[in-house]
C-alpha positions as CSV (number, residue, x, y, z in Angstrom):
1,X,4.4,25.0,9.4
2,X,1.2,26.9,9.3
3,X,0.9,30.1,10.5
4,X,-3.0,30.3,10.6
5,X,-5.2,27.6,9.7
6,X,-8.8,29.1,9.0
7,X,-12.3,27.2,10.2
8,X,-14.2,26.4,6.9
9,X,-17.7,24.8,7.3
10,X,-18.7,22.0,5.7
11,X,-18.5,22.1,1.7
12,X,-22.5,20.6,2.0
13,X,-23.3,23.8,4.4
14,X,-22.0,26.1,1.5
15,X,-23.0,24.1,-1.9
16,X,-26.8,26.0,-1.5
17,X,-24.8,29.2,-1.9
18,X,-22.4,28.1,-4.1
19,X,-25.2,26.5,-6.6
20,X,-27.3,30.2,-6.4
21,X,-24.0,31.9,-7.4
22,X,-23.7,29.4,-10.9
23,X,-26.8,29.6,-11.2
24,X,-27.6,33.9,-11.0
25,X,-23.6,34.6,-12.6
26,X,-23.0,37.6,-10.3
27,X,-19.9,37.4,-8.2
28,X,-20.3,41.0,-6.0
29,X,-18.4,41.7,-3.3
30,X,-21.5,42.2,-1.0
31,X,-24.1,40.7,-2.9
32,X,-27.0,38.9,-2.4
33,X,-25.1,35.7,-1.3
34,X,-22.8,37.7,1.0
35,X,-26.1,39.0,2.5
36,X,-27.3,35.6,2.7
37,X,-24.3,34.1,4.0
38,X,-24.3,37.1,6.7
39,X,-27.4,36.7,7.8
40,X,-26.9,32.5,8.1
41,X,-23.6,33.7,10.0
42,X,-21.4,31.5,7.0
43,X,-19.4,35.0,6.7
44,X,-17.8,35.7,9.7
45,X,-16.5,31.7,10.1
46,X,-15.0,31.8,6.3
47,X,-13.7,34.6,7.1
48,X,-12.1,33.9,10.0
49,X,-14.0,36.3,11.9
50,X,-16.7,35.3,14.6
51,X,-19.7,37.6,14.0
């Protein structure tokens, strides 16, 4: 049974992201790809929360 089942976009939508975080080596809570992500509006559906 679940008791919440999150929305996750399509892996494809998030490999970009994914590939610049490889890529640069920093995993910041906030960080550039956060900010990116944020600003794309990636966060708030991962999260769970609509922004």
């Amino acid at each position: 049974m679940y008791v919440t089942k999150p929305f996750l976009p399509p892996l494809k939508e998030l490999q970009e992201y994914l590939e610049d975080i490889w890529t640069t080596k920093k995993l910041t809570k906030k960080g550039n790809a956060y900010h990116q992500m944020q600003t794309d509006k990636l966060v708030g559906l991962i999260t769970n929360k609509v922004t």
